[in-house]
Structure formats: C-alpha cells, structure tokens
N, C-alpha and C positions, 0 to 999 in steps of 0.2 A: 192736811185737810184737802188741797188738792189733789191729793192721790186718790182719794177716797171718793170726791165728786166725780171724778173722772174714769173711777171704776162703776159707780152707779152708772152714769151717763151710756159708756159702755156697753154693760149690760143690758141694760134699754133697751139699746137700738140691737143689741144680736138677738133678742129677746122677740121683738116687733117683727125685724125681719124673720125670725127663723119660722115662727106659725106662721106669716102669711103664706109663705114657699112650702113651708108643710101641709095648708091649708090646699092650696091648688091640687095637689094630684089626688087628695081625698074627694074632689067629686068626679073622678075616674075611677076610681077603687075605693074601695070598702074596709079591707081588713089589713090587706099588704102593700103596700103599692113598690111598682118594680121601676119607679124612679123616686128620688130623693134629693128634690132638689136644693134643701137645706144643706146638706154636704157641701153642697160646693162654698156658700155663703161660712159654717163654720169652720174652712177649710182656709178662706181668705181671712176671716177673723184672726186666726191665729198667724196667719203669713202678716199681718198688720198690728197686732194689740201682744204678740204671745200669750200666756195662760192666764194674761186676764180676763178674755169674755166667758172661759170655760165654765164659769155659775152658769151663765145667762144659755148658754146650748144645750148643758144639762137640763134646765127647768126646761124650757121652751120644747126639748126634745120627750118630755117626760106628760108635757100638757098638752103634745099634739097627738103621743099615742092613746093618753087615756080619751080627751073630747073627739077628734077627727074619727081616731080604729077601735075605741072600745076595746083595748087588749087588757086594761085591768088595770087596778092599782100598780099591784107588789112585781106583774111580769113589766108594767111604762117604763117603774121607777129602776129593771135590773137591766134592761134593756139602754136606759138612757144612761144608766152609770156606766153599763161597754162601752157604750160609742162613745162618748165623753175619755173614757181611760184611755180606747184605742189612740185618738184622735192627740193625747199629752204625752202618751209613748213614744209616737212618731214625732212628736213636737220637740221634745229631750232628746232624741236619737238624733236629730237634724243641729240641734246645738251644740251637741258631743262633738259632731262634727266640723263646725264652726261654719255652720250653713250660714249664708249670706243674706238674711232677712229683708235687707234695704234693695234687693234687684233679682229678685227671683230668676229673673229669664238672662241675665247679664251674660251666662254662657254655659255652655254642654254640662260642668260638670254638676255646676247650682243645679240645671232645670233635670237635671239626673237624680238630682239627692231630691228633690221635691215630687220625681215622678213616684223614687221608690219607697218614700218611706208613706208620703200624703197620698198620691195617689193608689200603691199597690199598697203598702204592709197596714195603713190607716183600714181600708173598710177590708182586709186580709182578718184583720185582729176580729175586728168589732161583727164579720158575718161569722168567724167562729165562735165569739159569745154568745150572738144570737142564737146558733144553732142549739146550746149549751141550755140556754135559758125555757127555747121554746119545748125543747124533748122535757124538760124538769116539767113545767106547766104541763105538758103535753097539748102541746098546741101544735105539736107534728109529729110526725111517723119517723121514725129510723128509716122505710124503703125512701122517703122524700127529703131523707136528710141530704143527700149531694146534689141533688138541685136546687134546695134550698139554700144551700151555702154561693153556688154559682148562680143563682140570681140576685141574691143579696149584696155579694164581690161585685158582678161587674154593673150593679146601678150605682154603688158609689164608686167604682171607677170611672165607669164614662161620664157619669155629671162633674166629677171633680177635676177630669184633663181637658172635659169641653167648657165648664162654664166658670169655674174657680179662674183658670188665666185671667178673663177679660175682667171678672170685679176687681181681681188686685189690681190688674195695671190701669182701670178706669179711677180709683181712689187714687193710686200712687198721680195718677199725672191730672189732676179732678181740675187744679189752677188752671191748667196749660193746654184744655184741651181746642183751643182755636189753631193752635199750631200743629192739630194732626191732618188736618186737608189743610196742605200748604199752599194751594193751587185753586182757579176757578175748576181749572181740567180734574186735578185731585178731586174733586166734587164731584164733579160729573163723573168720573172714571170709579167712582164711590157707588154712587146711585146705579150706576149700569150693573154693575156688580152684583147687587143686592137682587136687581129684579132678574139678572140672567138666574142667579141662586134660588129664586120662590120659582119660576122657569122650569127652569130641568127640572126641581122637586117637584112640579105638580106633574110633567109628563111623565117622570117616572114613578107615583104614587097614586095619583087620582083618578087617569083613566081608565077605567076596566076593561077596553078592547084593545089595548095597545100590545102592540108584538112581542112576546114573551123576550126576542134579545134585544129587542130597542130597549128595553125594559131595564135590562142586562147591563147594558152599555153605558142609559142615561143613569144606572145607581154609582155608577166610578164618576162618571161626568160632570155629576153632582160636586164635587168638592173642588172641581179646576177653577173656578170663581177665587176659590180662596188661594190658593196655590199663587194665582194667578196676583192679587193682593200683597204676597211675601215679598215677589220682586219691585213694586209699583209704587206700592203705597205703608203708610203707617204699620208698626206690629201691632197694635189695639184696632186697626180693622183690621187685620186679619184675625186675632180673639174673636172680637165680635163675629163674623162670619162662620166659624166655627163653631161657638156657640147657637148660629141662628140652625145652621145646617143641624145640629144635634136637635133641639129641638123639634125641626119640622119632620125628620125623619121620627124622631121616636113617639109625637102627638100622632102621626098619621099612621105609623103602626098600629098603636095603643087602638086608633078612633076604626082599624079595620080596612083599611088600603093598604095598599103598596104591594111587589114584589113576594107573595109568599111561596112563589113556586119554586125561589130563591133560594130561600132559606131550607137550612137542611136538617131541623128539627123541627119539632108540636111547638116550640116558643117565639113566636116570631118577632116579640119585642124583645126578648134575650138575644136573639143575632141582632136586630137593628142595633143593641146597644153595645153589643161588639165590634160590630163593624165601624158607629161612629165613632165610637170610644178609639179604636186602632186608627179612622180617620184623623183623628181631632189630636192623638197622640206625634204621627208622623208630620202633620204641620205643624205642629209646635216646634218639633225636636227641628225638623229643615228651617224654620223662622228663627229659633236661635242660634244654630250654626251660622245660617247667613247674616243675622246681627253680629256674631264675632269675628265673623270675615272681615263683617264693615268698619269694625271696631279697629279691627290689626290692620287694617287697608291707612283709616285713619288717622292712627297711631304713627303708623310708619311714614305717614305723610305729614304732619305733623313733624317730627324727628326730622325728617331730610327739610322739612321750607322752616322750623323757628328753631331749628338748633344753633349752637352758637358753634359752629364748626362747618368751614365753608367745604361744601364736595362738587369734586371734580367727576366725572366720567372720561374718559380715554382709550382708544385704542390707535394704536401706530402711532401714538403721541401726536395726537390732532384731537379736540375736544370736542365731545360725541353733546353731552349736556354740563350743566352745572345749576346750582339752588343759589335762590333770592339771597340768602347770606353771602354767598362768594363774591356776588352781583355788587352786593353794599361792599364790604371789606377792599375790594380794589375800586370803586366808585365807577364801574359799571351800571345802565340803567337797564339795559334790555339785550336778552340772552342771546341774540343774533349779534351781537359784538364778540362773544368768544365762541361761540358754537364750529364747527365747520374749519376753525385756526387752530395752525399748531403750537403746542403748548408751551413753546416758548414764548411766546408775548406774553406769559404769566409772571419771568420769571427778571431780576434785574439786568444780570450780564449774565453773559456766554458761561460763566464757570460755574454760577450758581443753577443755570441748567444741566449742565455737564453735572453737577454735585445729583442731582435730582433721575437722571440719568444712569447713572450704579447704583442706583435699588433697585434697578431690573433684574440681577444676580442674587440681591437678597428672595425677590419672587421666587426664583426657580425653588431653593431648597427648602425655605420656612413658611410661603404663602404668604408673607408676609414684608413688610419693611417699614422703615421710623428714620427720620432724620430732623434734627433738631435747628432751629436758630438760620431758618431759608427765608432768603431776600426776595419778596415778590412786588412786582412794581404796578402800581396804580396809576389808572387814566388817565390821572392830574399832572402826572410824570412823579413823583414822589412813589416812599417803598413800603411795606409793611415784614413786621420778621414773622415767619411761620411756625408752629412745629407740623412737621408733616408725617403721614402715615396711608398706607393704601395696602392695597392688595387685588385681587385677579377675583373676576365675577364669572367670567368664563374663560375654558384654558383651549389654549389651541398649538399648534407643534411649533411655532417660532413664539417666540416670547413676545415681540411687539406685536404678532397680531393676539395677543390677550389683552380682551376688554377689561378693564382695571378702575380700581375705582380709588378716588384720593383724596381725604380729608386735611382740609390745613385750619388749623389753629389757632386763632392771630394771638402773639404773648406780644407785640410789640413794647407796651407795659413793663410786661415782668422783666424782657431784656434789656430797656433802658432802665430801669431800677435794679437789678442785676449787673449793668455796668456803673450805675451811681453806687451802689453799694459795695462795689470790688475797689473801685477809685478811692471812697470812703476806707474801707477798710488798709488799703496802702497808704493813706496818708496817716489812720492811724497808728501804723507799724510806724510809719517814721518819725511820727510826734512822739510814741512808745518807746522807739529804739535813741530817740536823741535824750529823754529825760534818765533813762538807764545809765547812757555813757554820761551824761550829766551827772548822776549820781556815784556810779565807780570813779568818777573825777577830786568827785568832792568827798569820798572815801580814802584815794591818794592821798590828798591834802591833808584830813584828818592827822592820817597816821606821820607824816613828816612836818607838821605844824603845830609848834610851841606857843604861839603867840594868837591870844583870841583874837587881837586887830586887825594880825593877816588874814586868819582863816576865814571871816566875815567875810574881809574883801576878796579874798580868794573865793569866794562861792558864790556871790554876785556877779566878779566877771567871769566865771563858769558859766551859769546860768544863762549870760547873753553868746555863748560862743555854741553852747553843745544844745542849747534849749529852744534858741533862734525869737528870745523876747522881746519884748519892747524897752520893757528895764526892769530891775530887780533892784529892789533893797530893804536891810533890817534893821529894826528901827527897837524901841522901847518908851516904856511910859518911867521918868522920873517920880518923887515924891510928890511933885505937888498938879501930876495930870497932863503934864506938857511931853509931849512927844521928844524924841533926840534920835537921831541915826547913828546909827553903828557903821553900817557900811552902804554901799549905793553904788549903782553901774547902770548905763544906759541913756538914754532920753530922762532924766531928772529937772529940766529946768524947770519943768514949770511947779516945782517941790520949793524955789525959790520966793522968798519973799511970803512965805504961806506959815503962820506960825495954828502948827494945829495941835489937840487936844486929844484925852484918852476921855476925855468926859463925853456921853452920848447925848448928854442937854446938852450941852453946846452946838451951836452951829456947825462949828468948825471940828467937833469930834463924832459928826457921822462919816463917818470914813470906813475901809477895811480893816486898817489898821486897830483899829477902838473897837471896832465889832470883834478880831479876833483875840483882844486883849484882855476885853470884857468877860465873853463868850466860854475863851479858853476852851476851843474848838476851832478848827477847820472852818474855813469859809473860801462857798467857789463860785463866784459871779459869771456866770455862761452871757450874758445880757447885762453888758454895764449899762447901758441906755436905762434899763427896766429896773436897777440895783435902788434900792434904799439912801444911798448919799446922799451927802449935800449936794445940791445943785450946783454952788460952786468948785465945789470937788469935780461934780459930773461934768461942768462944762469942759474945766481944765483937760481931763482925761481923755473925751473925748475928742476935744482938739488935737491930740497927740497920737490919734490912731487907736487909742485902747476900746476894745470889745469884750474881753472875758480877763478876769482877777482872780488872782487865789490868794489866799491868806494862812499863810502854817504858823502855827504856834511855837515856840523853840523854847522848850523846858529846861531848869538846870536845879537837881536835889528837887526834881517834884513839883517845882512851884513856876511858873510859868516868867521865862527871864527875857524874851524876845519876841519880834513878829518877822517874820521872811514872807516877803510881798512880791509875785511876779503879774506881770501881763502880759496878754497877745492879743494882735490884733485880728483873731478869728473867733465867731461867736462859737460858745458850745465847743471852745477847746478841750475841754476839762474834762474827758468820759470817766466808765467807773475805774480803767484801768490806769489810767492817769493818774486821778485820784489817788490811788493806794499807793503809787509810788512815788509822790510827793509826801506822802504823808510819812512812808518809809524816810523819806528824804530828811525829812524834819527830825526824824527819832535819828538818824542818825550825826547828825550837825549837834543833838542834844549830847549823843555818847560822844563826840569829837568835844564837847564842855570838859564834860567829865575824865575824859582820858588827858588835856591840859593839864585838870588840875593837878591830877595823879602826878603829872611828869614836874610839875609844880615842888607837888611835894615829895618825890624823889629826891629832887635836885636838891630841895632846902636839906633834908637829911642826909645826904651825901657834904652838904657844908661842915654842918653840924659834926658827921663822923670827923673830917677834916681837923673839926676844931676842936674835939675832944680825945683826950687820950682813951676812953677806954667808950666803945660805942657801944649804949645799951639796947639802943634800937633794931641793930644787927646780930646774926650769930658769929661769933666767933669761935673758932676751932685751929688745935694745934696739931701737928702733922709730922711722924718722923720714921721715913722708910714704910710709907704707906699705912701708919698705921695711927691710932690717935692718943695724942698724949694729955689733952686739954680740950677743955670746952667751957664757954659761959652760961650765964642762966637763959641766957637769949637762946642759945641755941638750941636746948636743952627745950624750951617752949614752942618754937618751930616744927621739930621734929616727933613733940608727943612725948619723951620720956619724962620718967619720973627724977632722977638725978642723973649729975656724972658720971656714977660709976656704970652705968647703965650704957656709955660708949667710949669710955676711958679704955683701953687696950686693945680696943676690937678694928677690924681692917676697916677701911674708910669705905671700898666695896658698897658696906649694908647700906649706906646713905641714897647710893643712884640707883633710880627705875629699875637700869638695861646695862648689860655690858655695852651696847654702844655708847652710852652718856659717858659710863665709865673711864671708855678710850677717849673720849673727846677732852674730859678735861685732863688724865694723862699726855695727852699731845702737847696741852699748855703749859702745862708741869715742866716737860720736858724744854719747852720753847723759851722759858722765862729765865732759864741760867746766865742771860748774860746781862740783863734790863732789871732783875732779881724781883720784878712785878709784873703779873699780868690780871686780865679784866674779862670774864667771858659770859656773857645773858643767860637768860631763861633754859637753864640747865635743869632738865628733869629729873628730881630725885623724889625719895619714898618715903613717909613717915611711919611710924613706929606700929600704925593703925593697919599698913598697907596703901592708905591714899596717897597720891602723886599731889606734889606743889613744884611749883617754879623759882627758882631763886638765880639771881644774879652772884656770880661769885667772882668775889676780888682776891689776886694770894699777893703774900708778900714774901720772901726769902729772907733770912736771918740767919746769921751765923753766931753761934753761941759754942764758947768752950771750944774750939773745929770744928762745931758740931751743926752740921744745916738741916735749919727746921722752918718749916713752912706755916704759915699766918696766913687762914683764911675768914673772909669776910664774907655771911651769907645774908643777902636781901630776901623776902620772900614777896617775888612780883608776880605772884597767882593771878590775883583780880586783874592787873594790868594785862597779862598775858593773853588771859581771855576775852579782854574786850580787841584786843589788838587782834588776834584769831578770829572775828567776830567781824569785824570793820574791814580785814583783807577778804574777808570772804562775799562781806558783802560788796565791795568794790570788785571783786572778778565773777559774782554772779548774778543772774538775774533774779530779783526778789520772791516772782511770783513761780518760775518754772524750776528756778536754785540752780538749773543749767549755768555754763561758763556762759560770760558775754560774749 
C-alpha cells in the first residue's frame, strides 16, 4: 500500500512540474519550441525515483503537446510514447551497467555513463522518433529532415547537462543545504559571482554598439564566473551557475540579442545552445575530476593520519616527517620531537637499529623490505615490538640518499600472546610428555605384575614420580555405599579421619569419587574452587594445594570395579589432549585386570595339569623321530581337525606357522636330552583352517621299550598373547601419534 501511495505521490509532483516547465517556453513558441525544459526535470526524475514517475512524464508530455502546440491527438500521444521509451532505454542501459544512482557526479566514470546514455543517446533516440512520427503526419519535409533532427538532439542535450546537474544535486543535498556557503566570505564570494555572471551576459548580449570582438571576447568570458566557483566554492554553485549561464544566454537569443555575427549559421539559438551545452558540459566533467582529486587527496590523507600503522619518512636515516599514529604509538606529542633526528632514537639498542639497517640491501633488488618482531622504544623509556616494512619513494645513486618510507605495526599484543602461547604450549608438551611416560610406566607394570595389590600401588606411586601430582589414589564403593581404598600415594592425610560415601545424598558423597562411580564416566575439575563438592571436601582440598581433579573409571568384565583419582595443583591442567590419555590410561589399568586374571587362571590350570594324570584342558601329542604317533581329543580341538587320524602319522612340520618356529622348537628338542623336560611360550603355529594361534608348549621325554618318545603339552594362549602384544605396545608408544616414545 505504501508502494502504491508513493507512486501516486510521485507521479503528482512529475506530472505538476513537467507542464509548468513545458508551459514556459510555449509563450515563446507556438508549434516547436527549440528548448525543453522538461527534459531536464524527467531526466532527474529518473536519476532519483527510476521508472517510477515514467506514467507521470509520459501523460504530462502528452498534455502539454496537445493544450500548449496543438500537434493533435494520435501525433502528442506517438510522440510522448518516444520520448518516454527513449528516456527507459537509456535508464536500463545505465543499470546494465551498474550506474551509480546514489552520486551521479561522484567521479569521471558515473558522470561519463550519465552524459552518454541521458544526455547523448536519451534525446539521440527520441529526435529520431520524432523525426519518424513527424514525416508519417507530415508535419515536415524530408529537405528539413536533418535540421530537424539537429535542433531537436541538441535542446535536449543542452537543457539536460546544463540544468538536470543542479535539480539532482539540489534534492540529493535539500537537508543540508546551510553547509554549502560555509563561510560569511563564501557568501559574499557567491553574490559577487552571480552579479559578475548577469555582467558580462548583459555586455556581451544587450548592447547593440558594442565592438564586434569585445563581443567575441565577453561570449568565453561569460563562463569564468563558474570556472572560477569549481575551485572556491561548493559543486551545487557551480550547477547552479551553469545552469543560470545557459538560460540567460539562450532567453536572450530566443528574445533577439546577442552576438549573431558569431554564429555561423540562419539558427542562432541552435549555436547558442551548442555552445552552452559544450559550456556547461566541460565544467561539469572539470568539476568532477577535481571532486575526485579531492576525494583521492582525501582518502589518502585519511589513510596516512587514522591508519593504524605508524609511518615514518627518511632519508640519510634522519627523519624528514612522520603521522599522528607514530606520534601516539611511542608517546610522542608533537612532530618536532622526531622530525630533523636520526632515526635511531626510534629504535631500543644499537642492534635493533643495526637489524633495521640491512633492509637497505633488501631495497636495492626488490623495492622493497619486511622485518618482523622490532624493539622500538617510547618517550616514557618503555618499548613497543613492531613489524616493519618500507620501501623508496624516490631513488637516487647511493642508497641512503633515497627518501624512503616506513610503516611499523605495533603487534606488541600478538607478540606477548605469541610468547604466552609458545610458554603455554611447552608446558603442555611436558604435562603431555610426563603423563605418556607415566603411562608406558604403568604399562611395564601391567605386563610383570601378578598381584592386583601391587599393581594399584604400583600406579599411584607412578603417578606421583612421572605425572608430578599432588596425590593419586583408587578407591571403590562396597555393598552398602561406603567408600574403601585400594591403594593411595601422596599428600593423603587429610583422607584421614573422613568416612565417605558412594551416595550423592549424602553430605559426605559429593565427592569425585561418587560422581565418577555414579556417572560411570570421566570427570575433570579444571576449577576445584568452582566444582560441585561438598564444602567440606572443598575446604580440605584446597587446603592442600589442589586446583584441578580427575576422576577415571577402572572397569573389569564391563562393569565399573574402581575409581583412579589424581590432582594438581594448576588450574585447567587437564587439556583435550590430556584428557585422552588418561583416559587411555584407565582402559589400560582395565586390560592389566584382565590380563591378572588370565595369568590367574593359567596358573590354576597348570595346578590342576599337575594334579591330574591325564590333562583335558591341554593338547596332548606324542612324538617319535619327528613324526606323530598320538594325540588327545584336546588337541585334536585346538588345531580344528576332525579326528586322530587326521594327524596320526604325518610330520609334526604341519603344526608351525614358519620354518623358523619350526627350528626354534627343534633347538629345544634338542636342549632337553639331559633335564628330559623343557618349557617354551607363545610358539606360533597353524590350524587346520590356515589361522595362526599361540600356544605354550611343555615336552617331556620318555623312554619306553629303548624306545624315546616325546610328550607334549599344548596351551593355547592366543587371547593372552594379544593383549600382552597390545600393552607392549602401548607402553613403547605414544597413544595418539602410535610413534615410539
């Protein structure tokens, strides 16, 4: 709905204005008139609304040819529909291009695309329709068709580069315009202007005795007023004066003054409105060149005084100038302190100038040079770190006398958060690289530790030697919620005298311990101060130094059988990479359960063979001159076959992987003649399928009949061999890169 009011509205007012302006030169002319001053108005319409007031210029142009010229209906109505079409060709041409609507005159190339499409190809189009329209009516002759066309082009060219400027830029600036005479002088130097301009207009139009070349003289003379305006004062007075200049020259032609001895044809308001129009063009196009000199002048002034980058000028390394920033940055007030000095007082010691001093070699070959992380010392006596970069403004045969110019940087910032983050990141290698050998530690352990009582405490006083904690220990919840240690190292006392709980109603079971018992998850306190515990917990702790807790879970068959607790006393110990190798840690203290129990139950079965004659839990196999003479059902289930006979006579060979396993237990074979038993591990042999398993083999020698035959005992320690492969590995490498430690 708004859109809609706003297009009425629109319309209105192009509508209002266009017949008034059309109105005016109808009581100089009758049928054609050889200005049009509506052009210029539709010409700003569309430089401000786009192709919305185009309704409103078509009617308006349609109702001042038939009321004002009497041209008729059917020729108003074909006539206004040209000019209209021309007028949204050139409008679509200018957006094709991505004409700059919001600042027509902003610079060369905008007020280029606005001369050629609005002022040349706009009344280019629409005087060749006319011409089109008028031969069809016959409202003209073919002999008067190219004068027709060249009086019709250039009224709406000169009306639309002398009077279209100043309506746009008088609407664009309509708030603001107190701020175009910025000055009482501005004023006055305004007024003098206008009356020198109505001046020369009159001596060179009104008087009929005046000297044919004073005549001459005062028609160029005429436009120095404005000329004179480009450098002085505001660009909307100089519009305007241009503007006024166009008018007064083409009324006083029109009215039968002025210079006709000048002009070099029968149409003497066809030259006048050439020559204004060529007037009124060439101070535009100078007005906005030197608007974008002003602009880049500016700009670039601008850049050197609010840029955040302090610059130097230099030659012979003595400072010629330097900008408000450099000024701040070393707590300098006023430029006569470094001006005229050489540029070592810029700099903190002799080396950091000496540093600054070999980029003069970088100048010679690349114009250029960069030097990063420069000490430059401030007023106050204090330093700032730079990065710096310069180059040569003008070159001359010895290198220091090129005047040079030098931007410096200040990172002081980034280079003290650059050394806090290199600090940062070395301490976390070494909190990283202690909890690693901490873990290949308690990997060791794993693999040569039978007894869960040691290996707890064995990984507690780990913890305190490679990890560098406050204390460590592992604890558990009994059946009825009550806490118990397993093992403990460190600073503990204040664990004394404290009977706590797995229950998290309780007072005394907000703890870590109960959160990760509960939780059955990982828990890492960066901020014990800030943590969830009991107050009385909290006091204790932090009486003791502690800052950051972790909590690992220690699983066994799946179901959560422990809690491994450390501290330190740095906050935000615990990063992400930390993290995951405790947590490795944990999963492996789990498999070091498991691989106990294994050895657990090893051992019982090794009893058990012991105490029975015939062991059904192992393979048994008989052996005689390499070849096999015997076997039990155990063995016989190990290996995959179907029965006995399926290795009753065949060479002992098909059992191992590799000829080398082969020779290794022949070596033993060999070794056992005089002890008539030997014992040798995780010997890799083949099943019947092709898959590899591990067995422990025990032989025994027997003499039957004179007859010696070998009794072997096969275990099949697969699952144990690969967690033991598994635990060494993890013990000699690093978790996350698998690299050796």
């Amino acid at each position: 709905m708004k859109k809609i009011k706003n297009f009425i509205l629109i319309n209105i007012f192009i509508f209002s204005g266009y017949l008034f302006l059309a109105w005016i030169p109808s009581l100089l002319f009758t049928t054609i008139s050889p200005i049009w001053l509506s052009d210029a108005l539709a010409v700003f319409a569309v430089l401000i609304w786009g192709e919305y007031p185009l309704f409103g210029i078509f009617l308006a142009l349609y109702t001042a040819n038939v009321v004002f010229f009497g041209w008729g209906v059917n020729s108003s109505f074909s006539i206004a529909f040209a000019d209209t079409f021309a007028l949204l060709i050139s409008f679509l041409a200018m957006k094709r291009l991505k004409f700059d609507f919001s600042d027509v005159f902003k610079d060369v190339r905008n007020f280029l695309i606005f001369a050629i499409f609005l002022c040349f190809m706009k009344p280019l189009i629409s005087s060749a329709f006319a011409s089109v329209i008028f031969l069809t009516y016959e409202k003209l002759s073919y002999s008067d068709l190219l004068s027709f066309m060249e009086n019709w082009f250039i009224s709406g060219f000169s009306t639309i580069v002398s009077i279209a400027p100043f309506l746009y830029l008088l609407w664009i600036r309509r708030n603001n315009l107190n701020n175009i005479l910025k000055s009482r002088r501005d004023a006055i130097e305004f007024c003098i202007l206008i009356l020198l301009t109505i001046a020369l207009w009159y001596f060179c139009f009104i008087p009929a005795r005046l000297d044919n070349g004073l005549r001459i003289g005062l028609l160029f003379v005429v436009i120095l007023p404005t000329v004179w305006s480009v450098f002085n004062l505001d660009s909307l007075v100089t519009y305007f004066l241009t503007s006024l200049v166009f008018l007064l020259m083409f009324y006083a032609t029109a009215l039968g003054y002025g210079p006709y001895y000048f002009l070099m044809r029968s149409s003497p308001i066809f030259d006048a409105e050439v020559f204004s129009s060529a007037m009124s063009f060439a101070v535009l196009l100078f007005s906005v060149l030197k608007n974008q000199i002003e602009k880049g002048q500016a700009f670039n002034n601008a850049m050197v005084e609010h840029t955040l980058a302090g610059i130097v000028v230099v030659k012979r390394r003595v400072i010629l100038s330097v900008n408000k920033r450099f000024l701040d940055m070393l707590g300098y007030e006023n430029m006569s302190d470094l001006v005229g000095k050489s540029s070592k007082i810029l700099y903190f010691d002799e080396g950091q100038f000496e540093r600054t001093g070999d980029l003069y070699e970088d100048l010679v070959t690349k114009n250029t040079a960069h030097l990063r992380d420069i000490k430059l010392l401030r007023s106050d006596g204090g330093y700032i770190i730079c990065d710096l970069s310069g180059g040569p403004i003008e070159r001359a045969r010895d290198l220091l006398n090129d005047v040079t110019v030098w931007t410096f940087f200040d990172v002081t910032e980034r280079y003290n958060m650059q050394r806090e983050r290199e600090h940062e990141y070395v301490n976390h290698l070494r909190k990283l690289s202690r909890i690693n050998t901490l873990r290949a530690s308690v990997n060791k352990i794993i693999l040569s530790t039978v007894s869960e009582e040691k290996l707890f405490q064995s990984i507690c006083n780990l913890t305190l030697e490679h990890a560098k904690m406050l204390f460590s220990y592992i604890l558990y919840a009994d059946s009825m919620g009550k806490i118990k240690f397993l093992a403990k190292a460190g600073n503990t006392d204040f664990l004394q005298n404290t009977d706590f709980s797995a229950n998290l109603n309780e007072e005394n079971g907000r703890n870590v311990m109960s959160f990760v018992w509960n939780g059955k998850k990982p828990i890492f306190l960066q901020s014990y101060e800030e943590s969830d515990v009991s107050n009385h917990m909290k006091e204790r702790l932090l009486a003791v130094g502690v800052k950051s807790v972790a909590g690992l879970p220690i699983y066994f068959h799946e179901k959560i059988y422990a809690v491994f607790v450390v501290a330190s006393d740095e906050l935000n110990y615990f990063d992400s990479e930390l993290k995951e190798v405790l947590e490795d840690l944990a999963t492996d203290i789990s498999n070091g359960l498991e691989r106990i129990e294994l050895l657990q139950t090893e051992r019982n079965l090794m009893i058990i063979q012991d105490a029975l004659l015939e062991n059904t839990l192992a393979g048994v196999i008989m052996t005689r001159e390499k070849s096999i003479i015997n076997v039990n059902s155990r063995m016989i289930s190990i290996f995959g076959y179907q029965s006995p006979v399926d290795l009753i006579g065949k060479p002992t060979s098909i059992l191992y992987d590799s000829a080398d396993e082969y020779e290794k237990v022949k070596r033993v074979y060999s070794n056992a003649s005089e002890e008539k038993k030997a014992f040798i591990n995780n010997v890799k042999m083949i099943r019947k399928d092709k898959s590899e398993i591990y067995c422990d083999l025990g032989l025994r020698l027997v003499s039957i009949k004179n007859e010696e035959l070998a009794i072997w005992t096969l275990t099949d320690v697969t699952q144990r061999f690969n967690l033991e492969m598994k635990l060494k590995f993890q013990a000699r490498n690093d978790s996350l890169t698998k690299l050796p430690n």
